[in-house]
Kinemage of the C-alpha trace (Angstrom):
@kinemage 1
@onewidth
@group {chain A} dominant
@subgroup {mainchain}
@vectorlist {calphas} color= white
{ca unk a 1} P -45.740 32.289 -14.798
{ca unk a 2} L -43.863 30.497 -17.396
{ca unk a 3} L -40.499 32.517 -16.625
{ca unk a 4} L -41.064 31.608 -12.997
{ca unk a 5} L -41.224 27.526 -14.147
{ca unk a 6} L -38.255 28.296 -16.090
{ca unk a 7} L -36.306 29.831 -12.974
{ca unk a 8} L -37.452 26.543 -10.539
{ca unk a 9} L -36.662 24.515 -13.332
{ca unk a 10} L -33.478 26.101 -14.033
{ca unk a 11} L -32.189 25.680 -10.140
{ca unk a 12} L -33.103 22.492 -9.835
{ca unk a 13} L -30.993 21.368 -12.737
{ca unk a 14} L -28.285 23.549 -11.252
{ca unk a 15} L -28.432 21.999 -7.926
{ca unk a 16} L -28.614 18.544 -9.453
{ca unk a 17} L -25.779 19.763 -11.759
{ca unk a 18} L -23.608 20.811 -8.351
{ca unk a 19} L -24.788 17.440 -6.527
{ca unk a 20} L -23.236 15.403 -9.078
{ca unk a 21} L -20.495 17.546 -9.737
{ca unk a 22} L -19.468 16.940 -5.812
{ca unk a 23} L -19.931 13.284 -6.357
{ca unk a 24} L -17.552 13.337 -8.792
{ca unk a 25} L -15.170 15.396 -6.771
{ca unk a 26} L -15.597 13.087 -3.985
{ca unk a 27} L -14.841 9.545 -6.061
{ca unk a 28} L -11.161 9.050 -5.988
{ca unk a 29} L -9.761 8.843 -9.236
{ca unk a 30} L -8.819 4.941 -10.222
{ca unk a 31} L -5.111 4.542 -11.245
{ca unk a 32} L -4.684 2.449 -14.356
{ca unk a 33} L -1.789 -0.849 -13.458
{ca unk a 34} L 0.959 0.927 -15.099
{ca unk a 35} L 0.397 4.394 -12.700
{ca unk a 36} L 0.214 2.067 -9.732
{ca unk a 37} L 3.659 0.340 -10.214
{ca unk a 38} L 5.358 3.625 -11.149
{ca unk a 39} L 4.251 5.398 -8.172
{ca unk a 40} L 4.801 1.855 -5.863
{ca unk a 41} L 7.762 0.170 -7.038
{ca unk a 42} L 10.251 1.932 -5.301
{ca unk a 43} L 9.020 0.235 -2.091
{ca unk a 44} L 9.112 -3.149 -3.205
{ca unk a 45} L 12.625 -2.687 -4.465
{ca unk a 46} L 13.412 -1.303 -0.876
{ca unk a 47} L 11.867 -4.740 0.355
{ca unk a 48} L 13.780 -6.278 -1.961
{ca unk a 49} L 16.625 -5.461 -0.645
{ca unk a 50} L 16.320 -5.648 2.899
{ca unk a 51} L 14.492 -9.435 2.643
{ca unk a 52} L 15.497 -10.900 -0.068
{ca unk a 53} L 12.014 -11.469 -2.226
{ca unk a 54} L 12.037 -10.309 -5.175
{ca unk a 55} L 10.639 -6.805 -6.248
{ca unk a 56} L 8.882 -8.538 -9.342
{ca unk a 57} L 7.139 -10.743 -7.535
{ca unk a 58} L 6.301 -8.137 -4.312
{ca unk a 59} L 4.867 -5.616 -6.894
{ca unk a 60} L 2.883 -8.123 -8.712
{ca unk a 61} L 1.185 -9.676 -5.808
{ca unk a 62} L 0.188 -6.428 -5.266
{ca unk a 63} L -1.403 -5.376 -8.249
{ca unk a 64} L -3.170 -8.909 -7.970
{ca unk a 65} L -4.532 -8.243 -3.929
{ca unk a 66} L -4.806 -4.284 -4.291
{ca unk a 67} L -6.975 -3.857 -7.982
{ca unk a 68} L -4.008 -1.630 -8.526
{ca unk a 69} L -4.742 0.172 -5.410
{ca unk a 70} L -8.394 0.714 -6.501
{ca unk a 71} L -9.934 -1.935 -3.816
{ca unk a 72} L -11.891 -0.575 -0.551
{ca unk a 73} L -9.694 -2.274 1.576
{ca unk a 74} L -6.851 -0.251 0.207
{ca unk a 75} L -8.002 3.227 -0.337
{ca unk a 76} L -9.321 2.855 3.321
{ca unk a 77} L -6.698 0.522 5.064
{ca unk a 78} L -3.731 0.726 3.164
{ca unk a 79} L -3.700 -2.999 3.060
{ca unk a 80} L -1.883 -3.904 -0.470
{ca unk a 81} L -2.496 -7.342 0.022
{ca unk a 82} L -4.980 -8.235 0.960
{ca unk a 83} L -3.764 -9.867 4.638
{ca unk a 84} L -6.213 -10.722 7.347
{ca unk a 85} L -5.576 -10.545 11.132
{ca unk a 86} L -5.380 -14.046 12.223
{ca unk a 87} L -3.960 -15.016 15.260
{ca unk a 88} L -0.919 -13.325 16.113
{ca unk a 89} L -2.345 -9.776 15.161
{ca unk a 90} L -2.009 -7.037 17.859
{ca unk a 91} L -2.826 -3.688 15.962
{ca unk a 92} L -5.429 -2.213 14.145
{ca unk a 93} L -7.863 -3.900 12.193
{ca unk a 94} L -11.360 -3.455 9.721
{ca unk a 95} L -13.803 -6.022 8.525
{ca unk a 96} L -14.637 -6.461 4.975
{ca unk a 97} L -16.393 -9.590 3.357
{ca unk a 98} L -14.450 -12.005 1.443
{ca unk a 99} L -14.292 -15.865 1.830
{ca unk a 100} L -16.653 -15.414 4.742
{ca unk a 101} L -18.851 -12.865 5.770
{ca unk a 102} L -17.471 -9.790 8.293
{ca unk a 103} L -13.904 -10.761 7.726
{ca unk a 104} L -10.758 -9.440 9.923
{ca unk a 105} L -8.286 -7.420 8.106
{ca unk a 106} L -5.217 -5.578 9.081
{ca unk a 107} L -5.215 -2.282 8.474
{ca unk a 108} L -1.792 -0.163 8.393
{ca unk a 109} L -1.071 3.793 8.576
{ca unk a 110} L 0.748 3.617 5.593
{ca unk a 111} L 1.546 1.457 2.208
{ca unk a 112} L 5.228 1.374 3.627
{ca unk a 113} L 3.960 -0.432 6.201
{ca unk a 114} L 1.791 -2.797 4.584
{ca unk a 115} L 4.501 -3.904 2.300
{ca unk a 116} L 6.679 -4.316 5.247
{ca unk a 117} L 4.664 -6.272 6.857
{ca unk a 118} L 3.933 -8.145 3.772
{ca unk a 119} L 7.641 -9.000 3.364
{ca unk a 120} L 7.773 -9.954 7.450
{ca unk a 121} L 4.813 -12.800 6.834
{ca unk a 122} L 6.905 -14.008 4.067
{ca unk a 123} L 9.977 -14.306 6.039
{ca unk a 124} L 8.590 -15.176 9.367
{ca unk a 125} L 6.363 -18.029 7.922
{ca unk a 126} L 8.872 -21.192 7.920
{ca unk a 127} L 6.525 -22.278 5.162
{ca unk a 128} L 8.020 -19.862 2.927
{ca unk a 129} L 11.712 -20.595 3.596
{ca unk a 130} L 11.751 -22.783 0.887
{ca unk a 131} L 11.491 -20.024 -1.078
{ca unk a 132} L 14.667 -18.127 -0.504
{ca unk a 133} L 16.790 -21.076 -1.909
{ca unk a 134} L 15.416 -20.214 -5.421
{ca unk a 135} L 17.335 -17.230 -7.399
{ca unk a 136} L 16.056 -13.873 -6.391
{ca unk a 137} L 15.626 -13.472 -10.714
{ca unk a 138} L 13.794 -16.773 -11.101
{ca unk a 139} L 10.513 -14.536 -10.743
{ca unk a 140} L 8.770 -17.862 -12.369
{ca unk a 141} L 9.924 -20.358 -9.780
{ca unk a 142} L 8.932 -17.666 -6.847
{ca unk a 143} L 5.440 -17.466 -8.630
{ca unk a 144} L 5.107 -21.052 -8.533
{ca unk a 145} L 6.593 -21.455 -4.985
{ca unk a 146} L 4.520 -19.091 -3.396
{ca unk a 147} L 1.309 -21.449 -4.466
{ca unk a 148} L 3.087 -24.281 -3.118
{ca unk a 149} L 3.648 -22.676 0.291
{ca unk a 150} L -0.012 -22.194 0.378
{ca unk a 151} L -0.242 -18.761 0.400
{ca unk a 152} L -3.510 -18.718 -2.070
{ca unk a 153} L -5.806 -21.002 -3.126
{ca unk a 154} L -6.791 -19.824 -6.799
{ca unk a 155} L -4.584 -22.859 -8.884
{ca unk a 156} L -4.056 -19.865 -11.385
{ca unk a 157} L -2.535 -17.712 -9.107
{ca unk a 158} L 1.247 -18.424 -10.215
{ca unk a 159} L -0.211 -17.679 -14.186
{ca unk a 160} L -1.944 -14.406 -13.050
{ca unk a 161} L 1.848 -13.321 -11.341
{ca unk a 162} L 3.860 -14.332 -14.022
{ca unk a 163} L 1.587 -12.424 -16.864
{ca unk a 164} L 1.817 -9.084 -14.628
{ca unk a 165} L 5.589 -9.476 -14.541
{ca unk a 166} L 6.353 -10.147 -18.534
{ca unk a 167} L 2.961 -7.138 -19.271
{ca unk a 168} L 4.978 -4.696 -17.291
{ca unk a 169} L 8.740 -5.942 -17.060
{ca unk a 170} L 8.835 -6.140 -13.865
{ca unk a 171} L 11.878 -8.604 -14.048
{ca unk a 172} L 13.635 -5.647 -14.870
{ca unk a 173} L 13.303 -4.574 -11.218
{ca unk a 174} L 14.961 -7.947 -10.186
{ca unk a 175} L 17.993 -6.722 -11.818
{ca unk a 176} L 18.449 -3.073 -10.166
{ca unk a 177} L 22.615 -2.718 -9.391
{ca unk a 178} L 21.626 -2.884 -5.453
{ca unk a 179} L 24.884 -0.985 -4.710
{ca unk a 180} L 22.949 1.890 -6.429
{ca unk a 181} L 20.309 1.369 -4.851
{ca unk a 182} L 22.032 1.471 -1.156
{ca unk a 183} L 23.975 4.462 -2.038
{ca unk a 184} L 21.374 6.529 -3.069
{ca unk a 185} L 18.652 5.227 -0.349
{ca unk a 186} L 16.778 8.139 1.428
{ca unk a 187} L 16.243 9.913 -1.866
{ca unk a 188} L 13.286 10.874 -2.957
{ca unk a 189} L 12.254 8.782 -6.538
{ca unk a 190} L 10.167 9.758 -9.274
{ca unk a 191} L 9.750 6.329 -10.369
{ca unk a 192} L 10.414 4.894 -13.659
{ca unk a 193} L 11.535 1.715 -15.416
{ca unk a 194} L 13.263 3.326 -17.526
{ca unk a 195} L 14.956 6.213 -15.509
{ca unk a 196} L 15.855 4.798 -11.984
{ca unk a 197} L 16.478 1.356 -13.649
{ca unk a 198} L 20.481 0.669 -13.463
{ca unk a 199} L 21.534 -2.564 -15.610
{ca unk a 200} L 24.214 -4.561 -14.169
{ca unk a 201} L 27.840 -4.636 -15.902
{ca unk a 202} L 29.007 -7.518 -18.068
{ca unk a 203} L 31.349 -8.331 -15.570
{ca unk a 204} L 28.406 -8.154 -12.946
{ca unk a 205} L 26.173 -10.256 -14.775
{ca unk a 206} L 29.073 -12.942 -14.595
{ca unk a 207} L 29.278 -12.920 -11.013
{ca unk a 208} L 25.656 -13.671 -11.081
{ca unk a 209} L 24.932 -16.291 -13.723
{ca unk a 210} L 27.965 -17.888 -11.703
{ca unk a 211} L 25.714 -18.568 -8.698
{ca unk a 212} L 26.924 -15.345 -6.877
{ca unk a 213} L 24.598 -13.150 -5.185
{ca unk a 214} L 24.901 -9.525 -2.875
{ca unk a 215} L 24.251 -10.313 0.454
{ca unk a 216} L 21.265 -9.076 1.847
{ca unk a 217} L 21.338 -8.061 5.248
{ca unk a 218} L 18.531 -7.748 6.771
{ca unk a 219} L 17.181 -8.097 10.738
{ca unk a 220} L 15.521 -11.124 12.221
{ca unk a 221} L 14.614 -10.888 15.674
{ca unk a 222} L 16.427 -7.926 16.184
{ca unk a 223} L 19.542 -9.509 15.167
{ca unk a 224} L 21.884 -8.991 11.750
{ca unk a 225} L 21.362 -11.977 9.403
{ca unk a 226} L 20.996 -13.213 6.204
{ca unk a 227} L 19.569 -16.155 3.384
{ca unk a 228} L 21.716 -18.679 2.833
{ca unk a 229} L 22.538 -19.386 -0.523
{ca unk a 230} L 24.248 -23.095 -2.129
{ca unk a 231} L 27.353 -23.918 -1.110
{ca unk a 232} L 27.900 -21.588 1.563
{ca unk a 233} L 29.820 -22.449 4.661
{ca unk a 234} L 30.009 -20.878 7.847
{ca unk a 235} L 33.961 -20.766 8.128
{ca unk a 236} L 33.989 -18.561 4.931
{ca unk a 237} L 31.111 -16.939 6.243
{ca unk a 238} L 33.322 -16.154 8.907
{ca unk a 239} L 35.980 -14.982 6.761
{ca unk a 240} L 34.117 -12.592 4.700
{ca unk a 241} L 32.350 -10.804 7.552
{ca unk a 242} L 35.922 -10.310 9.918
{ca unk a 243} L 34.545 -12.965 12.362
{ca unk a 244} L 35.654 -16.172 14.386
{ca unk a 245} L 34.888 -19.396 12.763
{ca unk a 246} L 33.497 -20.214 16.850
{ca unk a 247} L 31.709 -17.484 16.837
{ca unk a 248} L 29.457 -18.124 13.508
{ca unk a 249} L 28.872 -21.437 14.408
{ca unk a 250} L 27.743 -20.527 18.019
{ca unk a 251} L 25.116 -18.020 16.892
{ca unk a 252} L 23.868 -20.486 14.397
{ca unk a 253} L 23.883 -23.398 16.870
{ca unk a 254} L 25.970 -25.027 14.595
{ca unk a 255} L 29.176 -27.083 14.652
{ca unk a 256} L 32.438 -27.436 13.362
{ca unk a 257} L 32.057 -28.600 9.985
{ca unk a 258} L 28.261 -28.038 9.271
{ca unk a 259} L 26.725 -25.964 6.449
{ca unk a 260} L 23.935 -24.042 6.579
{ca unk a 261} L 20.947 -25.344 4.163
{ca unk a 262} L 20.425 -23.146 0.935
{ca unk a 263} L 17.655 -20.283 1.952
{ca unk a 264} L 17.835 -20.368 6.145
{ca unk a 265} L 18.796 -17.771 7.886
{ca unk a 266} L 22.257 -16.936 8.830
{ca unk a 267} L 22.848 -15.341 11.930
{ca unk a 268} L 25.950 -12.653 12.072
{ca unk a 269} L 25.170 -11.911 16.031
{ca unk a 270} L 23.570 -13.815 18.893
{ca unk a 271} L 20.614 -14.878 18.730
{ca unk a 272} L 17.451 -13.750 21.436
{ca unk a 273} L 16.231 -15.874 24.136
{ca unk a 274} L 12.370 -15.744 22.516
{ca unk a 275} L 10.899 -15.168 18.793
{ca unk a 276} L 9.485 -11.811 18.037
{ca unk a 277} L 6.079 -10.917 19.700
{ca unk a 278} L 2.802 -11.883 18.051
{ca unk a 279} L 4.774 -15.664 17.435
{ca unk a 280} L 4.075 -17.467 20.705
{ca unk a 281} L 3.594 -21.059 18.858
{ca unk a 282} L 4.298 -22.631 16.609
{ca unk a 283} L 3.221 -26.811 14.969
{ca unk a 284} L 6.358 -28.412 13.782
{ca unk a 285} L 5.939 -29.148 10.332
{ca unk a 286} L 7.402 -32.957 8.587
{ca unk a 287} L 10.973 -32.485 7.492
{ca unk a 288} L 11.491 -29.461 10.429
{ca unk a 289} L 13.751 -29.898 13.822
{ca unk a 290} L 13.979 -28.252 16.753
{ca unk a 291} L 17.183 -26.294 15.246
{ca unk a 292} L 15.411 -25.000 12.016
{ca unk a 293} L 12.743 -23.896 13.777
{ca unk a 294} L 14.800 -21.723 16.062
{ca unk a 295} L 17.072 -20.752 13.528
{ca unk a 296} L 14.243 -19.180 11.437
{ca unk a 297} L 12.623 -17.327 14.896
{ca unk a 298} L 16.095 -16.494 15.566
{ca unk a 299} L 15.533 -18.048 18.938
{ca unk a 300} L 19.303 -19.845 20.740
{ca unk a 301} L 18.294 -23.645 20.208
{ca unk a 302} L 18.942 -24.011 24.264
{ca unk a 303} L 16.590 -21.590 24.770
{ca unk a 304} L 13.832 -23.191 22.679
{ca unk a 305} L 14.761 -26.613 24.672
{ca unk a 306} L 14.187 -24.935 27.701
{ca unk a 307} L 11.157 -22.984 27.056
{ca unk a 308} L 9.630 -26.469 26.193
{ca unk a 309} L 10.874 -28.860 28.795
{ca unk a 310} L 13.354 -30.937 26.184
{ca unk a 311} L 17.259 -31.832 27.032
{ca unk a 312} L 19.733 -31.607 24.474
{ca unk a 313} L 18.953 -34.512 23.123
{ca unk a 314} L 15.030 -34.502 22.468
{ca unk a 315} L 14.365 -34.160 18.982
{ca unk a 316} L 10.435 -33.562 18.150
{ca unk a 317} L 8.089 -34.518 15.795
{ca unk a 318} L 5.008 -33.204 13.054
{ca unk a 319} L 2.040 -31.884 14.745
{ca unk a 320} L 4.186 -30.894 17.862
{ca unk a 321} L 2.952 -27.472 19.381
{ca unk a 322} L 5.879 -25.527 20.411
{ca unk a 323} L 6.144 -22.362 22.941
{ca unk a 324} L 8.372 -19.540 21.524
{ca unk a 325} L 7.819 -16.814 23.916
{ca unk a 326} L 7.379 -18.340 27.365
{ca unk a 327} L 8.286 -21.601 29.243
{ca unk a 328} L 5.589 -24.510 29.626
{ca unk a 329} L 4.827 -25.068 32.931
């Protein structure tokens, strides 16, 4: 009687003992901040590259959104940070609580593509394009910027950035030699700050600290482009890429003599007759004019005249709604 208790008592404990043990099988394990960035990094580099925001900066805003990859809306959506659907949103989404009940989320196939798209609301937001005036290494001033665009609302946001970035160096992905980078892009990374990490030369650092960057070509609207930095000019522009002096300042809508502003785009091709789908509007913002707006959709200014009913001459002003995509009738 007693060894029968024993048995019963002895299965039960076994099959509570093989319950939890599948629980614990089943709970992903968390990864600590430092196993995150190693095994995410190379991406924001890659993002880096191609549009111009700075890898720091990328990978910290995604520890911040993600928990270090740990959050629900991660392990099940691959959203790193933390971006809801909002208007313009075509593909697949969740919901998830968070400033309001039964929130819309994006949700992506991969983290490639949420940092991708990540780095396409930076540079598609004309908000942001501010931002791409500062030095790609002033990870401080991005920090800082980013709160000014508006893109959070906790006032410690910038403090919370910048303390991820000095906790884990992540400057020291700011200063990756990007013709490394390039040349050895399609390899497979085990990533490290101290092994795939490539200082620039003394003579390098020179050409920087003297205001001169790598250009970063990258595509807007389907069209080869870049961030202006000070004291460009479109003839050497011109110059330096094997192309017409009439032929920069046409795709830019530009004319002879103008500069292009520090941090809008640059346009090495001609630009499209409509801004990328999912941006059919857009509210002119103070300070903006009907060319910066269609130079950072990479829309032809006569286009975006047309589209809206306005000659040549028709300037516009804040709170204006303008059509992108399709004419008003």
């Amino acid at each position: 009687m007693l060894m029968g208790k024993v048995v019963r008592l002895f299965s039960i404990v076994s099959g509570w003992m093989v319950f939890t043990s599948n629980l614990t099988a089943a709970s992903p394990q968390k990864l600590s901040r430092q196993e995150y960035i190693d095994k995410f990094a190379r991406i924001a580099v890659q993002e880096m590259i191609e549009h111009h925001i700075p890898a720091s900066i990328t990978m910290a805003q995604a520890c911040l959104e993600s928990s270090n990859g740990n959050s629900e809306l991660t392990r099940q959506s691959n959203n790193h940070f933390g971006i809801k659907c909002r208007n313009n949103w075509t593909g697949p989404s969740v919901r998830h609580n968070d400033d309001e009940a039964n929130e819309c989320f994006r949700k992506y196939k991969s983290a490639e593509e949420s940092f991708r798209d990540h780095s396409e609301f930076i540079t598609s937001g004309i908000r942001y394009s501010f931002l791409f005036s500062y030095d790609i290494r002033d990870f401080k001033k991005w920090a800082y910027g980013l709160k000014k665009a508006g893109y959070a609302t906790d006032p410690g946001y910038p403090a919370k950035l910048i303390k991820i970035i000095e906790d884990f160096r992540l400057y020291d992905l700011d200063q990756l030699d990007w013709k490394y980078v390039k040349a050895n892009e399609g390899r497979r990374f085990h990533f490290s700050l101290f092994g795939f990490l490539k200082k620039k030369s003394p003579s390098q650092n020179l050409e920087v600290a003297s205001g001169y960057l790598p250009r970063s070509i990258e595509r807007r609207n389907g069209r080869k482009a870049f961030i202006a930095m000070e004291g460009d000019d479109y003839t050497r522009i011109a110059d330096e890429f094997g192309k017409k002096d009439w032929q920069i300042y046409q795709y830019n809508d530009a004319q002879s003599g103008d500069r292009p502003e520090a941090g809008e785009p640059v346009f090495l091709q001609a630009k499209r007759s409509k801004a990328p789908r999912g941006n059919d509007f857009y509210v002119v913002q103070q300070g903006e004019t009907m060319r910066s707006v269609a130079q950072w959709y990479g829309v032809k200014l006569s286009s975006l005249r047309k589209m809206n009913n306005l000659d040549e001459t028709q300037e516009v002003v804040p709170g204006t709604t303008l059509s992108l995509r399709k004419r008003i009738r």
